[in-house]
C-alpha positions as CSV (number, residue, x, y, z in Angstrom):
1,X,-70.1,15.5,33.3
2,X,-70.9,14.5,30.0
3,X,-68.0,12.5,28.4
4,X,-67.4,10.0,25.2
5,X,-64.8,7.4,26.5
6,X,-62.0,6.0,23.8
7,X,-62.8,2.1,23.8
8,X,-60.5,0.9,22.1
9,X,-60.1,0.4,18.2
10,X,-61.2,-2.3,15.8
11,X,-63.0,-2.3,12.4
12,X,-66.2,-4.1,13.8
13,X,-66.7,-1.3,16.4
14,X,-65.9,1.5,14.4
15,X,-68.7,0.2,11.5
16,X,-71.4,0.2,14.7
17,X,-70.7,3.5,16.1
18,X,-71.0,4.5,12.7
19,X,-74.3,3.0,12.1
20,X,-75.5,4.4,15.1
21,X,-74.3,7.9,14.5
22,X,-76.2,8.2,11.3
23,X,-79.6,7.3,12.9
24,X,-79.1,8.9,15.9
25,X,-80.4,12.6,16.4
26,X,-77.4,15.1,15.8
27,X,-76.6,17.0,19.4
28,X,-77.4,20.7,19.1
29,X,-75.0,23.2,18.7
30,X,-73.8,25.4,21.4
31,X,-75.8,28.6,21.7
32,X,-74.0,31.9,21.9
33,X,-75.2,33.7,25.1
34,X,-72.5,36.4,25.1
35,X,-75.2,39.9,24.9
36,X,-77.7,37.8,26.6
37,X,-78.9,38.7,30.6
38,X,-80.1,35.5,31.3
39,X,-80.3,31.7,30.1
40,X,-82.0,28.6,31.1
41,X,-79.9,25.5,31.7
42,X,-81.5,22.0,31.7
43,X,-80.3,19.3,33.6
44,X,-76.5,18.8,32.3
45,X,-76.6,22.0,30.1
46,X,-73.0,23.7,30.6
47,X,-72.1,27.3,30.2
48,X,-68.7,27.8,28.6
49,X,-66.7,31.0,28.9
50,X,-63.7,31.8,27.2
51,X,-61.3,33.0,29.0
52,X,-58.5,36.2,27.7
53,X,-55.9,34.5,30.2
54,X,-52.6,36.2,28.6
55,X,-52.7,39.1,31.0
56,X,-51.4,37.8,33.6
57,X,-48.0,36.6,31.9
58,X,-47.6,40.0,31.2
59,X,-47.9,41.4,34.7
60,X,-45.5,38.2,35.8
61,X,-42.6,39.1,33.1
62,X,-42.9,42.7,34.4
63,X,-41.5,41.2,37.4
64,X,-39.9,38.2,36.8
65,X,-41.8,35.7,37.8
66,X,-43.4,32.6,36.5
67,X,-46.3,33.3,33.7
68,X,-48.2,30.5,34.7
69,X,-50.7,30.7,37.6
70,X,-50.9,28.6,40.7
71,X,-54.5,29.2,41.7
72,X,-57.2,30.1,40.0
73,X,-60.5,31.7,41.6
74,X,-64.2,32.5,40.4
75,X,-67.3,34.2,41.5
76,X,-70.5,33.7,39.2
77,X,-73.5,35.8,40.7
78,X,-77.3,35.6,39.7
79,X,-80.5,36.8,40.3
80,X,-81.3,35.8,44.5
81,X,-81.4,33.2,45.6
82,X,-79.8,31.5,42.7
83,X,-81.0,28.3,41.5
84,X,-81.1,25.7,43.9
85,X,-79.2,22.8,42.6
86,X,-75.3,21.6,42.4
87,X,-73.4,22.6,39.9
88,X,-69.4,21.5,38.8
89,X,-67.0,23.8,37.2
90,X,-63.8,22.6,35.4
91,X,-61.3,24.7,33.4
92,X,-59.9,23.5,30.5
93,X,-58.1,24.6,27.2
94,X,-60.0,25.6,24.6
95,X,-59.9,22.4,22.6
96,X,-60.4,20.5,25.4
97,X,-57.7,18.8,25.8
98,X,-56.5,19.6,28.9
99,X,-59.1,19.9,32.1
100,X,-58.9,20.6,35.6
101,X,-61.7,20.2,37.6
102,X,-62.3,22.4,40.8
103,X,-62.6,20.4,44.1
104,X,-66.2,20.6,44.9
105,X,-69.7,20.3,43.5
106,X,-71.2,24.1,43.8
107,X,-74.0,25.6,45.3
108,X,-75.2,29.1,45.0
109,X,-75.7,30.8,48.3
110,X,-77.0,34.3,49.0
111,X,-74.9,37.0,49.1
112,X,-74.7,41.0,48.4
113,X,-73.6,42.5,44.9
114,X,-72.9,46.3,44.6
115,X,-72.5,47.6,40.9
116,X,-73.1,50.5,39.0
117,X,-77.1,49.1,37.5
118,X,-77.6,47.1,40.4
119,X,-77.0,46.7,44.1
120,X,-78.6,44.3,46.2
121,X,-79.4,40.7,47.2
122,X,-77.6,38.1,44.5
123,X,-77.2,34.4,44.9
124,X,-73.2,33.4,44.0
125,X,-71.5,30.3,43.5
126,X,-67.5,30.7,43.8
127,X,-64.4,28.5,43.7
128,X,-60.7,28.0,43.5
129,X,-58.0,25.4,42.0
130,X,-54.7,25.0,42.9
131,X,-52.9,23.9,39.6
132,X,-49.0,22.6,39.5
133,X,-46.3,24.2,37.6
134,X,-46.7,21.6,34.6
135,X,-50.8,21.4,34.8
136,X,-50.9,25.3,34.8
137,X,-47.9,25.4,31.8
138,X,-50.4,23.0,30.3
139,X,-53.7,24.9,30.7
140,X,-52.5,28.3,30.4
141,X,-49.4,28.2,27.5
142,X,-51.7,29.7,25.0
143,X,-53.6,33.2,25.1
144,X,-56.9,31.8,26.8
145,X,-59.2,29.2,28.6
146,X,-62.7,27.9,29.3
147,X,-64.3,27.7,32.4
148,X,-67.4,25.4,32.4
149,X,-70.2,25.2,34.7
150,X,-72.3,22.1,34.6
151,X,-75.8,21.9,35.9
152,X,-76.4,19.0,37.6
153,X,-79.8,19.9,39.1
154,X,-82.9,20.5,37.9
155,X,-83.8,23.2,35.1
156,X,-82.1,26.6,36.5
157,X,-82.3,30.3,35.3
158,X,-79.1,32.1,35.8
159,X,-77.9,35.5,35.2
160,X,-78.8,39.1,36.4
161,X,-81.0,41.2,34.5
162,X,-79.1,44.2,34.7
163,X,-75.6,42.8,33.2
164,X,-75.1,40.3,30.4
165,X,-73.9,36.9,31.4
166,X,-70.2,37.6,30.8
167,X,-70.2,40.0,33.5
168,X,-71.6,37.8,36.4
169,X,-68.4,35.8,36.3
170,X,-65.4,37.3,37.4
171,X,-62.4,35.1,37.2
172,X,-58.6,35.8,39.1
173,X,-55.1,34.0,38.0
174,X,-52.8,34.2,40.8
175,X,-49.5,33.1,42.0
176,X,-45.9,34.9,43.2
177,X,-47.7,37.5,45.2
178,X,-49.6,38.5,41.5
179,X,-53.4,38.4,41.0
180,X,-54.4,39.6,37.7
181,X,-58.1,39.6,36.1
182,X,-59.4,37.1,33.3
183,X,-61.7,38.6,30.8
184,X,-64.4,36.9,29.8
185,X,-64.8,37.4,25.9
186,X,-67.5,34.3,25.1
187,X,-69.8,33.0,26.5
188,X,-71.5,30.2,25.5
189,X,-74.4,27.0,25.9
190,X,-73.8,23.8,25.4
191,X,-77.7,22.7,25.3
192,X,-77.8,18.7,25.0
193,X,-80.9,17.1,23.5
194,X,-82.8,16.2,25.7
195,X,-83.7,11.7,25.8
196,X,-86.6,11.8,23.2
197,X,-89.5,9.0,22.5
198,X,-88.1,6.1,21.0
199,X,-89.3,6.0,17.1
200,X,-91.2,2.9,15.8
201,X,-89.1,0.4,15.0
202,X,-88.8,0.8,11.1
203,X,-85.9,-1.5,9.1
204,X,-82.7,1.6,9.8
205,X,-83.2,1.3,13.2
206,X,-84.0,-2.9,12.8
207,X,-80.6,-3.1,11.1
208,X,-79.0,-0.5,13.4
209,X,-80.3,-2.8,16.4
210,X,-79.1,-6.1,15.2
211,X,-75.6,-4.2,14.2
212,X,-75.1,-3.4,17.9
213,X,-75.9,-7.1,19.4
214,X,-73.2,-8.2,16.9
215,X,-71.5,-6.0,18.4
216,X,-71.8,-6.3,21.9
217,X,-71.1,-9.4,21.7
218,X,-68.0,-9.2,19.9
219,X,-67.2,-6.7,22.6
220,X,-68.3,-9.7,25.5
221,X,-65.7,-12.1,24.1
222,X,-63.2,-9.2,23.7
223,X,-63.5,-8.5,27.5
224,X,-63.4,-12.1,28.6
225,X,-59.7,-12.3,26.5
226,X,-58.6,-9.4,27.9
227,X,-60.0,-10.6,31.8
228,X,-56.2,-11.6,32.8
229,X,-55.2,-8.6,31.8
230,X,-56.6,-6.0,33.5
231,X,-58.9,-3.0,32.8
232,X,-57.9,-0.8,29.6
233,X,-57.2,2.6,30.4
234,X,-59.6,5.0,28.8
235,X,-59.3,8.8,28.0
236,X,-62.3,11.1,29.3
237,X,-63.4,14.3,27.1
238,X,-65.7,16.9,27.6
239,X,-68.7,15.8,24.9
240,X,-69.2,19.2,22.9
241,X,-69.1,20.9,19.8
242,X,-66.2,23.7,19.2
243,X,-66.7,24.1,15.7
244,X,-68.7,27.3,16.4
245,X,-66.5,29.3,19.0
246,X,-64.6,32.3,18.2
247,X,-61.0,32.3,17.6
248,X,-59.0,33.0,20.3
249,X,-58.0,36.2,21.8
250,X,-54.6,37.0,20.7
251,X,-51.9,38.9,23.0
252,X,-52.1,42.7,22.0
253,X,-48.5,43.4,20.5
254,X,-45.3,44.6,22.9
């Protein structure tokens, strides 16, 4: 996946990264694919859906039990045979913070879909994650989630022509003896610029160049002080931009 790592802090750093942010092309913003049939992800292009997760407290309270899910389960179907590549799904809350990553890379295989505008030959990809009490409290204490899926292959088409992408994934929460439906209410593509030609060398990018040997190595002599000590822990984040997603889906009222 495609993350930013926390390196640590320090007023030389922070001036860098902030040199190279302003003459570095901006990333794109995510592309809402919610009424479209089909999409075309590139290499590391993620599809994001948000989840409406809060049906499933609902059923548990109905019977006492715990409103947080221990598994959860998805099927994602497209056009056969499904693109040929792997493909890795995480769920996550919807700022990110929190993430859970499924087990194993994906691969779509062939299967049979029945529906009311098509039935016939789909390829599918599905999945499930068993969470812990406190991960799922974690992931699931608000009203929804995301569920991403990465392509890690090469460029892929996904999606049935007859339904919009929303409806090829089907999503279940489960857990004391209750399995309850996740609607899908978003969907969305996280479409990363792809490496482009690097510009002629003009004096931003001379002065952006030089700022980053000062920097690494300031960042050299910072690593040999801290050599005794052992590696710094660093936090991993999904790379995207959520400035554009809907709010989320709120509980209907009791």
């Amino acid at each position: 996946m495609r993350t930013l790592r926390n390196w640590g802090s320090g007023g030389r750093a922070c001036g860098v990264i902030a040199l190279l942010a302003a003459s570095l092309p901006l990333a794109a913003s995510p592309i809402n694919v919610t009424n479209q049939t089909t999409a075309s992800l590139n290499t590391d292009d993620a599809l994001f859906f948000t989840l409406a997760t809060y049906g499933f407290a609902i059923d548990a309270a109905a019977f006492g039990r715990s409103p947080y899910p221990a598994a959860v389960s998805f099927s994602f179907v497209s056009s056969a045979p499904g693109p040929g590549g792997l493909f890795d799904a995480v769920l996550e809350t919807p700022g990110g913070s929190v993430v859970a990553a499924f087990p194993d890379l994906l691969r779509f295989v062939p299967a049979q879909y029945q529906g009311a505008y098509y039935s016939g030959p789909v390829g599918e990809i599905e999945a499930s994650l068993m969470l812990s009490p406190a991960l799922s409290q974690q992931l699931f204490s608000g009203a929804s989630a995301v569920l991403v899926l990465q392509n890690l292959g090469p460029t892929a088409g996904v999606g049935l022509s007859s339904y919009t992408i929303p409806h090829d994934l089907t999503v279940s929460l489960s857990g004391g003896g209750l399995s309850t439906g996740a609607t899908v209410v978003e969907a969305t593509l996280d479409d990363p610029p792809a490496p482009g030609v690097v510009p002629e060398p003009g004096a931003g990018w001379l002065l952006t160049g030089g700022a980053a040997l000062c920097w690494a190595a300031a960042a050299a002599m910072k690593r040999a002080r801290l050599r005794g000590a052992g590696r710094q822990a660093c936090s991993v984040t999904i790379h995207r931009d959520v400035s554009s997603r809907a709010p989320e889906p709120s509980p209907p009222s009791q």
